[in-house]
VOTORZA-751734 format. One line per 5 residues: number of its first residue (from 1); their letters; for each residue x, y, z of C-alpha. Coordinates in steps of 0.001 Angstrom, whole numbers, padded with zeros to 6 digits, always signed. Layout:
% VOTORZA-751734
NUM = a = X:Y:Z; ... .
END
This chain:
% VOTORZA-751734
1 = xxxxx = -044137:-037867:+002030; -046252:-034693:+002378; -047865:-033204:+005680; -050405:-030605:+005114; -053312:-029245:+007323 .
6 = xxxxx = -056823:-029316:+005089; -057255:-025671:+006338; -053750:-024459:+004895; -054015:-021157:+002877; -049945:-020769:+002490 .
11 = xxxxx = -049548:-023911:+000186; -053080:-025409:-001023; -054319:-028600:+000200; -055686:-029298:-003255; -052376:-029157:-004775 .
16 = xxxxx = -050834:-031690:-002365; -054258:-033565:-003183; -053541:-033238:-007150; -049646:-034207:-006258; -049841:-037067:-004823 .
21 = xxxxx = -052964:-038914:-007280; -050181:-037911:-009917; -047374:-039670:-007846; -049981:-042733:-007636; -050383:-043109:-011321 .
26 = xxxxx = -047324:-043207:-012376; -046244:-046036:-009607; -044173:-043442:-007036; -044032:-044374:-003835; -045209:-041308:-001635 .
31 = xxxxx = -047674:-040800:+001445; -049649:-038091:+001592; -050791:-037244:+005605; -053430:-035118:+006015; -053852:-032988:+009417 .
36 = xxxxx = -057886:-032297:+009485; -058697:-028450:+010773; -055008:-027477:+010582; -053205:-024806:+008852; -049564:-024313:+007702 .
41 = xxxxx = -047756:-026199:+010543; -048430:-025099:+014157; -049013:-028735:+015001; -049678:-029229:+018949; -047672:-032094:+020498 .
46 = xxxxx = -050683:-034873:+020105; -050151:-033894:+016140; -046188:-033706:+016271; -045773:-037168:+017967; -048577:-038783:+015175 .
51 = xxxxx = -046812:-036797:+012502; -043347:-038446:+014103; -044625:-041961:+013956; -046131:-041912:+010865; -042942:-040190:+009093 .
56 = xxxxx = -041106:-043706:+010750; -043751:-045947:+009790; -043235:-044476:+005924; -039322:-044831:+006024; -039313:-048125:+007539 .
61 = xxxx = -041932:-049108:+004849; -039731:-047938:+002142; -036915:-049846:+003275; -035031:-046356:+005091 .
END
């Protein structure tokens, strides 16, 4: 599971992007959560409790 803001200049969104169609093809199970008009991290607490649920949603779906 990656989290990255579309905005990010620290890590590139496009490699996350790239990443995760690669995980895809080859059958991987990933999730790839995209945080629109955000930068590296400095979520605000709307973002940090959607990020929270959706990291449980993934495990749960993955059998964690």
């Amino acid at each position: 599971m990656s989290i990255h803001g579309d905005q990010d200049t620290a890590a590139p969104y496009d490699q996350s992007v790239l990443l995760h169609q690669k995980l895809d093809t080859v059958g991987a199970k990933n999730y790839f959560l995209t945080i629109p008009g955000k930068k590296h991290g400095n979520f605000d607490a709307g973002e940090m409790t959607m990020i929270h649920e959706e990291i449980w949603r993934f495990l749960k779906e993955i059998g964690i």
